[in-house]
C-alpha positions in Angstrom: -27.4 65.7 30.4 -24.2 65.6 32.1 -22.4 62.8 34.1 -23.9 63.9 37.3 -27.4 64.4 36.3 -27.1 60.6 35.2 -25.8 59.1 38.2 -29.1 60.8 40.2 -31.2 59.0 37.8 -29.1 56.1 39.0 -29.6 56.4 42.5 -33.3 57.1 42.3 -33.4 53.6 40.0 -32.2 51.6 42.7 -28.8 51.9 41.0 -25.3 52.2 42.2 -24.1 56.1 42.1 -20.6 54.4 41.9 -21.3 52.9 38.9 -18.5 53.3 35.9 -19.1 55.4 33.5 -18.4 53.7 30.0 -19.8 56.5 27.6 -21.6 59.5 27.9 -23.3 61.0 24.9 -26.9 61.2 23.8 -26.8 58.3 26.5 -25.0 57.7 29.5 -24.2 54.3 29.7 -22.8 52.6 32.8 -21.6 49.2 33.9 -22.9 48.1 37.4 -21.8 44.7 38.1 -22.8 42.2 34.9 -25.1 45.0 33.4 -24.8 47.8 31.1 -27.5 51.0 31.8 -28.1 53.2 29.8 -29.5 56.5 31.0 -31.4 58.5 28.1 -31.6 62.1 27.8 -35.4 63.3 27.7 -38.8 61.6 28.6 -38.8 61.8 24.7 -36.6 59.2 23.8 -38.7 56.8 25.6 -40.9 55.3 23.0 -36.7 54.6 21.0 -35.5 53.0 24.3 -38.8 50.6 24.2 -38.3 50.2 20.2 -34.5 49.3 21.0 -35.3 46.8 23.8 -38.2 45.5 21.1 -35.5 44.7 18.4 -33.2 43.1 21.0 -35.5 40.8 21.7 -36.4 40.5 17.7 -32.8 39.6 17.4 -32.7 37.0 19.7 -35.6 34.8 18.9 -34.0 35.0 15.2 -30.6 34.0 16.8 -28.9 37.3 15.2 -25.8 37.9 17.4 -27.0 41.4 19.1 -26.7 42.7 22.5 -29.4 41.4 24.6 -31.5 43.2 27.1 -31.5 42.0 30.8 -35.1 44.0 31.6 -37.8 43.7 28.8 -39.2 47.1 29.3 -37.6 50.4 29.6 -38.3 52.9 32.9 -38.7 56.2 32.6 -37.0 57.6 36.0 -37.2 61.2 36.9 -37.9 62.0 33.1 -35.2 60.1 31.4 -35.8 56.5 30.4 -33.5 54.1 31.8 -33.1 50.3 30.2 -30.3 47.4 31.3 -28.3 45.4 29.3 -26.4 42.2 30.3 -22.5 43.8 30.1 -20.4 42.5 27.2 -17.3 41.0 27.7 -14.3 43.0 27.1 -13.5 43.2 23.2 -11.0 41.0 22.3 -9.7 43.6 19.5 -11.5 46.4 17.8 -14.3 45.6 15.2 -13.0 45.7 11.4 -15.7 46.5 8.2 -15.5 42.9 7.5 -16.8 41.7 10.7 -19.9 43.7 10.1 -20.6 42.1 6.7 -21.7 38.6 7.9 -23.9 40.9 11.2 -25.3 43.3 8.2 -26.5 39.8 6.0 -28.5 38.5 8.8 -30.1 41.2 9.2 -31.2 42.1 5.8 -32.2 38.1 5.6 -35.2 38.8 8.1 -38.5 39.0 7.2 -40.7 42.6 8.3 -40.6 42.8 12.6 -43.3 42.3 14.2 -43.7 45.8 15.7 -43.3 49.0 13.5 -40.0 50.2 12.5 -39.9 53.8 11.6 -38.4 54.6 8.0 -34.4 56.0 7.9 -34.9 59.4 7.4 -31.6 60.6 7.2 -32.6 64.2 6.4 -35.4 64.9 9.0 -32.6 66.6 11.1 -31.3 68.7 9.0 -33.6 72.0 9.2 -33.0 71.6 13.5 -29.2 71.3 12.8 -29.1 74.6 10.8 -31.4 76.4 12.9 -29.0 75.4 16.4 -26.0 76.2 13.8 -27.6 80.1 13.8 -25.5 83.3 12.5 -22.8 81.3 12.9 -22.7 80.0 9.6 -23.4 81.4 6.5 -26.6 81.9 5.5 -26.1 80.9 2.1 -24.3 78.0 3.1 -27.7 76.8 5.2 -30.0 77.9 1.9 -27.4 75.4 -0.2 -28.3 72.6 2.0 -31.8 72.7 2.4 -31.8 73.3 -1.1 -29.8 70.1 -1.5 -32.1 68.2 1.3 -35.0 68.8 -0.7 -33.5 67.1 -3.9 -31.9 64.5 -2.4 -35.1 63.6 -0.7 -37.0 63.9 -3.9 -34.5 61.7 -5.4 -34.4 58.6 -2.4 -38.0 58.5 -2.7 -37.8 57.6 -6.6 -35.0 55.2 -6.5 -35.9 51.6 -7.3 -33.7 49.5 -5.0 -31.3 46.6 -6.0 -32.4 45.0 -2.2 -35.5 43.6 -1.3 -36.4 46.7 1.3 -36.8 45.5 4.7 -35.3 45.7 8.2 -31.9 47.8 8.1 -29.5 48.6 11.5 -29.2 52.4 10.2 -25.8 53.0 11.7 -23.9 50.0 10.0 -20.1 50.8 11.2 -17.8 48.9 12.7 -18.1 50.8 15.7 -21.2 49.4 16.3 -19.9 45.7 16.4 -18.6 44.4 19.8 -15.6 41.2 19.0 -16.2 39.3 22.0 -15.1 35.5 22.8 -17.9 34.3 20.6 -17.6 36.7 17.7 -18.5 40.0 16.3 -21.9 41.1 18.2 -24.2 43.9 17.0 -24.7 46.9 19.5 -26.9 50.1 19.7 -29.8 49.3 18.2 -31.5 52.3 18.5 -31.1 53.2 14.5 -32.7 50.0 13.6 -35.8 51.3 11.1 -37.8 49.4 7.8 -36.4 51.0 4.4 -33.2 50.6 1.6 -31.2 47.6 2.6 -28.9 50.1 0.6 -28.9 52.3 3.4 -26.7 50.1 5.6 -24.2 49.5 2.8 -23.5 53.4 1.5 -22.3 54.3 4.4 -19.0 52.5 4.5 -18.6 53.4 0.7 -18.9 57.0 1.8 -16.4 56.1 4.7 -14.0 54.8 2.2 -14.4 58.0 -0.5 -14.6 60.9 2.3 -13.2 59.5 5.8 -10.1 57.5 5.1 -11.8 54.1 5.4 -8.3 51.6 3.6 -9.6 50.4 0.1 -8.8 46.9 1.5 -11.1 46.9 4.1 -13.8 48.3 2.3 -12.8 45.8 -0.1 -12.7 43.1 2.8 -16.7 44.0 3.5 -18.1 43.8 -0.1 -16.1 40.6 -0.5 -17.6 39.3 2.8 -21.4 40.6 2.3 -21.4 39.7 -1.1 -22.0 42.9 -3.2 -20.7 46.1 -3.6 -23.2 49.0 -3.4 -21.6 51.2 -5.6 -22.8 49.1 -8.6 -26.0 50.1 -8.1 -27.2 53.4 -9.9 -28.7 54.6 -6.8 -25.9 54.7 -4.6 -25.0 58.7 -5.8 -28.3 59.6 -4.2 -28.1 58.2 -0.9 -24.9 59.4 -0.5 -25.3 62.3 -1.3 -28.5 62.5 1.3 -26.1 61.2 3.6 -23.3 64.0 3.0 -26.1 66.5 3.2 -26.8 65.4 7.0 -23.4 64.9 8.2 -22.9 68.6 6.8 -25.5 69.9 8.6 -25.0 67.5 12.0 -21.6 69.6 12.4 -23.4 72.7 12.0 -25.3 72.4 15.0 -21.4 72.6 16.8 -20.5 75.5 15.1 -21.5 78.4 17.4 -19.0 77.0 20.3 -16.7 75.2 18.5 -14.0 76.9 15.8 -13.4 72.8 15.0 -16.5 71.9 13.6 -16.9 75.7 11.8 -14.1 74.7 10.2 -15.0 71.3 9.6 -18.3 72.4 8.5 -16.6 74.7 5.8 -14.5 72.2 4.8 -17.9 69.2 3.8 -19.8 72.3 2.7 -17.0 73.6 0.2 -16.4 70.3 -1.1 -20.0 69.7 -1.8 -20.5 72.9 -3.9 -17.4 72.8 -6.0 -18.7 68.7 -6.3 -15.3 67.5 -5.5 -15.9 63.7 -4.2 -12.7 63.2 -3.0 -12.1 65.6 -0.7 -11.4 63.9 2.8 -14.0 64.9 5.6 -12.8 64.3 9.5 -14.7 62.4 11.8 -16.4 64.7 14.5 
């Protein structure tokens, strides 16, 4: 879905087409006045957009400090479901690890929702990333990592967690925290599932060992949530799930991109000669 596609959708929701456009990927999201839209891709992200406007709502009533929704239910406007969200102040700086630590503990404080929250499969995307990657990769480069996919997943569903399990945001970065006039909010709550509090805590250890995250601020975050994930004997495994489908999300950009080919090569060397240290670039 491109820019213009998203401003019809606008118009025929009533919508201004003049509306700013303040990002555009699997979403468009626009600010109209005090709201925030966001226009969805396919009729099939639907049922996320009502599960995202669900946890909002969650969030609220347990006084978590989350974006909150300005409609309750999502519409689904010529095939792409469209929700609003009252507009967040403009960030008073960017959003540091250890402002999510104190956003990531009151989440993992609350009890089961009260609507279903799907599982965190990190790997359920990997077979559709190889297959978009095509010829353009090598095929025993694709063969390595469903090979690796099926182990890891094996693996995550043995580990015995240090974390009671429960509700987890999915996409715990920084990035995802808004630092308004009140303090650090939670965004995009999309990811939100029910599995590994661990999830939410390996991925800014794998930030720190593969994408240049400072020591100090990783540091900063374990001081601030309290633990340290790495302690835990598990953490290799759910990294390593999560290295498999980053490896295989850049695939998928391969066959127009020379950038993410080489990218890819780059994560998928490192991986087979098992060489942890070897930085990845965000893409």
């Amino acid at each position: 879905m491109d820019e213009t596609r998203a401003r019809d959708v606008l118009a025929a929701a009533g919508l201004s087409r003049d509306a700013t456009l303040l990002a555009l990927g699997e979403n468009a999201v626009f600010g109209v006045g005090d709201l925030a839209v966001k226009v969805g891709r396919s009729a099939e992200l639907l049922e996320r957009a009502e599960r995202e406007l669900a946890v909002a709502g969650w969030l609220e009533r347990a006084d978590v400090p989350a974006v909150r929704a300005a409609e309750p239910k999502a519409r689904l406007v010529d095939g792409h479901p469209v929700t609003l969200w009252h507009r967040m102040p403009q960030a008073l700086r960017p959003a540091e690890p250890r402002d999510l630590a104190p956003l990531l503990r009151q989440v993992h404080a609350l009890p089961e929702a009260p609507f279903a929250l799907p599982r965190r499969e990190l790997l359920d995307g990997v077979e559709r990333w190889l297959r978009l990657a095509g010829d353009s990769i090598d095929p025993a480069d694709a063969a390595y990592l469903r090979e690796r996919r099926d182990g890891f997943a094996a693996a995550a569903a043995a580990l015995t967690p240090r974390l009671t399990p429960g509700p987890i945001h999915g996409d715990a970065l920084p990035r995802n925290v808004h630092i308004g006039p009140d303090g650090p909010v939670l965004v995009d709550l999309e990811t939100f599932s029910a599995d590994l509090r661990e999830h939410d805590l390996v991925v800014l250890a794998l930030s720190r060992d593969r994408y240049g995250l400072d020591p100090a601020a990783y540091d900063a975050f374990t001081d601030a949530y309290g633990w340290d994930v790495r302690a835990w004997d598990g953490c290799a495994v759910l990294r390593g799930a999560r290295e498999t489908a980053s490896c295989a999300w850049v695939a998928q950009h391969a066959p127009a991109n020379p950038k993410a080919l080489a990218e890819f090569r780059r994560r998928v060397n490192s991986l087979r000669s098992g060489d942890t240290e070897v930085r990845w670039y965000p893409f």
